[in-house]
N, C-alpha and C positions, 0 to 999 in steps of 0.2 A: 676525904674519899676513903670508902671501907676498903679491905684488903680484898675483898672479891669483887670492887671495883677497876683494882688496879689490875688483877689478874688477868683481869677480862680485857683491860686495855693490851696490856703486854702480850696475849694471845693475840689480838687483833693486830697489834704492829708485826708481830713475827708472822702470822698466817700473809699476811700483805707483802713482808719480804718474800716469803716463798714463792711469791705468785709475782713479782717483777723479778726474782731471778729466772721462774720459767719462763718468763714475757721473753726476755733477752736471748739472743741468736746466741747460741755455745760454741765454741770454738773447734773447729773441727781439727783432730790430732794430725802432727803435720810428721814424714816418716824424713828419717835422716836420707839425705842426698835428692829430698822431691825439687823437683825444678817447678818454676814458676815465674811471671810476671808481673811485675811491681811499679808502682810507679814513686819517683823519688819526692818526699813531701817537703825536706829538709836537710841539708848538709852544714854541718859544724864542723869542729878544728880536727875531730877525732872520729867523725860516725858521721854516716848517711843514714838517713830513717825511711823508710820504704813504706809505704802502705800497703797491708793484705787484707783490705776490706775487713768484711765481719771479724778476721781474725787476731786483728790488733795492727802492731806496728813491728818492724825487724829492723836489724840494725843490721849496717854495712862497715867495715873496719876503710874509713877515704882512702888510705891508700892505694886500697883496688882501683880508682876510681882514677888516679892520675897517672901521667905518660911520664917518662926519663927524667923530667925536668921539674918535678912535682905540680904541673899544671892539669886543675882537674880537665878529665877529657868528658862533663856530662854536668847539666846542670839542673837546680828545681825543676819537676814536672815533664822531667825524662824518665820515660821505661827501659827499665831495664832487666835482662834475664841474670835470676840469682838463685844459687844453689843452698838448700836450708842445710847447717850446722849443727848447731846443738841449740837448748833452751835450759838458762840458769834468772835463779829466780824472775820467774815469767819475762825475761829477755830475751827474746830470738834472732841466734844469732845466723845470719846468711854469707855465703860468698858470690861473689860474682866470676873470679875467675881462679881457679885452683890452681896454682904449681908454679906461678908465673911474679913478677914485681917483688917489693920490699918485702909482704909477710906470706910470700908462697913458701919457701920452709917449712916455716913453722906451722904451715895449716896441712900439712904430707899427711901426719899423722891424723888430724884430725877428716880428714879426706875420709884417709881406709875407713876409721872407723862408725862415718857416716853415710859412705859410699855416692858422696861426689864426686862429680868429673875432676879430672886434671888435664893441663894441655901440656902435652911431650912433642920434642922435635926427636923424629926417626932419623939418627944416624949416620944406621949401616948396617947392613944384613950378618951376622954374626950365624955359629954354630946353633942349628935348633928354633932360631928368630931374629930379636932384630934388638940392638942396642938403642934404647930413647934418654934423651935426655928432657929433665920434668926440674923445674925450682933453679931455671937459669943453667945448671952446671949437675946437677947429681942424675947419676949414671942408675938405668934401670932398666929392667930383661921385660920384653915383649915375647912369650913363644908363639909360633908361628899358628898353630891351634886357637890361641886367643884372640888372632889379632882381625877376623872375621874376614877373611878373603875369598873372593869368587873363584870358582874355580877356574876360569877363564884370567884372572888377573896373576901378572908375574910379583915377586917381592919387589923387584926392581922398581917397581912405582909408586911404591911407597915412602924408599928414603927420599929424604929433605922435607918432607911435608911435615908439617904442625898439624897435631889431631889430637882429639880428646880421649883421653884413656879412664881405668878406675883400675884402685891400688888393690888387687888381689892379695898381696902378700907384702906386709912391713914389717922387715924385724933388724936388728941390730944399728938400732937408733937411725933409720935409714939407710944403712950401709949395704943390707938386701931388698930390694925393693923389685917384685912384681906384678908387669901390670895387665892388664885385659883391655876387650874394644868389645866381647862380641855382647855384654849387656847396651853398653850405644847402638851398636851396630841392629840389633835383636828390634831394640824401641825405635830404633830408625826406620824398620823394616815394617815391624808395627803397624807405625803414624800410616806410615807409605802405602799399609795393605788396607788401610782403612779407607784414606782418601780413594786409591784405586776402586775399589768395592763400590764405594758411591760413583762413580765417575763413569764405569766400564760395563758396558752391555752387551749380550749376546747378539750380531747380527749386524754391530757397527764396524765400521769401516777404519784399519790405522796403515798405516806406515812403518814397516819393518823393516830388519836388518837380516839375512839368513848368517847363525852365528854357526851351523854344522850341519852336512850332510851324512845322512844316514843311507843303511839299505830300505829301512821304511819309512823315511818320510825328510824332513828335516826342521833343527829348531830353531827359531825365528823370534826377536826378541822386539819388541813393540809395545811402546808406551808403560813401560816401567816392567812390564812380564815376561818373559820366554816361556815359550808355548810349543808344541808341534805341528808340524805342519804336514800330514800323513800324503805320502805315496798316492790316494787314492784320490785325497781332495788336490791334488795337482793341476787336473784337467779332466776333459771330459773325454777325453780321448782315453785311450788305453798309453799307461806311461811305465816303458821299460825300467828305465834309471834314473833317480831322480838328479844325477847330473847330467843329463840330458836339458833338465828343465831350468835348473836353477843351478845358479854358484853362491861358495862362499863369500860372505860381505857384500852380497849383491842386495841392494835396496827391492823391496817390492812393498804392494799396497796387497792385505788380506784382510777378510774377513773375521768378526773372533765367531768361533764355531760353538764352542763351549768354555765358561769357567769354572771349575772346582775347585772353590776358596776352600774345602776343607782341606782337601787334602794338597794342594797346591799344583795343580793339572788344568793346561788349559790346552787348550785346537785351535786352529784356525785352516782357512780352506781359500783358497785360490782360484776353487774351479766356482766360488759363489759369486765372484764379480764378473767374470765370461756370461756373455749371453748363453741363454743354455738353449742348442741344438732341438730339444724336444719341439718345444715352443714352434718351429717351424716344419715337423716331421712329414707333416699328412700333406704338404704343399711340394715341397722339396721330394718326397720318395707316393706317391699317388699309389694309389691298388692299380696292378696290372701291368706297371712301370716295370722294363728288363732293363738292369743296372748290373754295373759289374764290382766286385768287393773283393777282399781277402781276410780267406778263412785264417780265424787268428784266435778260433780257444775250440778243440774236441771234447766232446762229453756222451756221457753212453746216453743219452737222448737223440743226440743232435749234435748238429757242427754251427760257430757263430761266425759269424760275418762280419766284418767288418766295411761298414758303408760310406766312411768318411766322415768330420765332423762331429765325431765322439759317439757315432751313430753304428748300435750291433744290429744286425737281425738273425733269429733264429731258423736254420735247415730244422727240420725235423728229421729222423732217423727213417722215417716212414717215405720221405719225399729223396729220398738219396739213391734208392736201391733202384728207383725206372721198374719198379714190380717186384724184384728179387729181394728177398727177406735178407737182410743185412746185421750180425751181431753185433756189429759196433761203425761208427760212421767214417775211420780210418778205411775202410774199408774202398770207402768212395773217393775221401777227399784227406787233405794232410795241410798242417797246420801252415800257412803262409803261404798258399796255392792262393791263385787269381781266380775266380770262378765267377759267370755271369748267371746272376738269380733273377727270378718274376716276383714282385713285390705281393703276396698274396691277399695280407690284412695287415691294418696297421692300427693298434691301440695307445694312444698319444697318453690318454691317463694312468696307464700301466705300464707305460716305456715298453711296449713291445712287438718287435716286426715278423711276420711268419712268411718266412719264405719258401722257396721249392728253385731246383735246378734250373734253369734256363733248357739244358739241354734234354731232359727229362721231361720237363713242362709242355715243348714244341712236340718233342715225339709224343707224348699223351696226344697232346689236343690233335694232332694230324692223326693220331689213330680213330682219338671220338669223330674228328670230319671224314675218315675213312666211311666209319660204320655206320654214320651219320647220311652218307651218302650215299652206299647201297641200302639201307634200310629203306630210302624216299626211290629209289627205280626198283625197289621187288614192290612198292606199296603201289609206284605206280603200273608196273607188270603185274598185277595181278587187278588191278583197276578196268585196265583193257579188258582182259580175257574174263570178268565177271567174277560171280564167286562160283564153288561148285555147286550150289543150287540151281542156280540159274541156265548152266552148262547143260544138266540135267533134262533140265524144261523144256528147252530146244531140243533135245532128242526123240521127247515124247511127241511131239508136235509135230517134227518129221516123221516119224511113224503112221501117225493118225492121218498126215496125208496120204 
């Protein structure tokens, strides 16, 4: 074989490696503290091997793996959730549980510097936060700022509980150690705002809690969100206070009105499961119909009425005066007076009732029947008596006899 034979082969083998290492799926870079799920392929005297698909194989130190007794608690072709560590010559190395059994110690350090979880038992409420203990026995500061609390929850609820932390701060070979929640707490909220998003639609129907009342409205926590619940969507009624309507910790079923995933604002409304009043207006209040109401808003137009059943109609400024020109409708009438209206016109698709006084209304119309009624005896007194032509005629005709 000539040398520009071999060369050609040696090209051809190497262009052919290049093109099976492109063929092969590359291993996607894995970031220190990524959580994932694995499943166990093999357990030996020293290491669980874990399968990450495309991205090889990781190893688990057994120890994590067994209870008090050194009996493993998990066996082939169990998944399990493991936290990634570090990678030395292409070995990745994973934990399953940080801070906790034979080699939590020693993995403290490598924690921080990977930023996996650790699991700490809270204490006791101490100056500033809260004392946790992480690695069976070593003493470590939670500040109260880190530790991601609602503002509805007290510290008190927290001691004795086991919870996963990340080591913000290691220094003097463990002897200072600070730790954090609110990166768990942040991804927890996350997951949670994600799933919600998919789940949650404007116009359904949940089950809530009222957690506070306000002077405008109150906020109501339902199916993972707190929301408000304004003053306005209370009822359809006119609503003074809204403890009137509703108390604290009282369960109710609302509507969600709106959500704003950006900015994290959502509504819901009370008065959208009530049958709504309009729907029956033109049956219930008829043109012509005299009802009695209470005036319950003044405005320089007009006075509003209130008709019952969440139902306004408007005086006009015009129908108050009985003829007299009136600057403002206190004039006639004052906010919380009884007052009996004639139902004039009613607009069901515009929410709107136009009313006029009762007492206003009869004295008009008894004045139009007044005039009404001498206009037809002068039309008929002058029917008799002819017109003046005719009067006329008759004159001339006696004459001419």
């Amino acid at each position: 074989m000539s040398e520009e034979q071999k060369a050609a082969e040696a090209a051809g083998e190497e262009n052919f490696a290049e093109m099976l290492e492109k063929s092969l799926p590359k291993r996607a870079r894995m970031e220190s503290g990524q959580k994932i799920e694995a499943r166990i392929v093999k357990i030996s005297n020293e290491w669980a091997f874990i399968d990450l698909g495309g991205k090889g194989e990781g190893y688990v130190d057994r120890k994590e793996l067994t209870d008090a007794d050194g009996n493993l608690k998990v066996k082939e072709g169990d998944v399990v959730t493991a936290y990634f560590l570090s990678s030395k010559n292409n070995e990745m190395m994973f934990t399953v549980k940080v801070g906790t059994g034979p080699a939590g110690h020693a993995q403290l350090e490598d924690a921080w510097r990977s930023g996996a979880p650790v699991e700490g038992s809270v204490v006791k409420e101490i100056k500033g936060g809260f004392e946790v203990k992480i690695a069976g026995a070593l003493r470590a500061f939670c500040p109260f700022s880190q530790m991601g609390m609602r503002r509805d929850e007290q510290a008190a609820h927290y001691v004795g509980k086991m919870l996963p932390f990340k080591i913000a701060e290691y220094a003097e070979s463990g002897r200072n150690i600070v730790l954090t929640r609110r990166p768990i707490v942040e991804e927890e909220q996350r997951v949670k705002k994600a799933e919600l998003k998919a789940s949650l639609k404007e116009g359904m129907r949940l089950k809530g809690k009222v957690m506070s009342i306000q002077s405008f409205g109150a906020f109501v926590a339902a199916n993972g969100i707190e929301g408000l619940l304004p003053i306005s969507e209370l009822s359809y009624s006119r609503v003074g206070k809204v403890s009137d309507v509703l108390s604290q910790g009282q369960e109710i079923e609302v509507v969600v009105k709106k959500l704003d995933w950006e900015n994290e604002k959502f509504s819901f409304s009370l008065k959208d499961i009530l049958t709504d009043p309009w729907d029956a207006v033109e049956r219930k209040f008829p043109v012509g119909t005299f009802l009695t109401g209470t005036v319950n808003r003044l405005a320089p137009f007009g006075a509003f009425v209130n008709l019952g059943e969440g139902i306004d109609g408007l005086i006009h400024i015009s129908k108050l005066g009985g003829g007299k020109r009136l600057s403002h409708p206190k004039e006639a009438v004052k906010e919380g007076q009884t007052v009996e209206v004639l139902v004039e016109a009613v607009d069901r698709q515009n929410r709107r009732i136009s009313l006029a006084l009762a007492e206003v209304s009869r004295a008009e119309a008894e004045a139009a029947a007044t005039m009404k009624e001498f206009q037809q005896k002068q039309a008929a007194s002058e029917s008799s008596m002819g017109t003046l032509g005719d009067l006329l005629k008759k004159q001339m005709e006696k004459k001419r006899s």
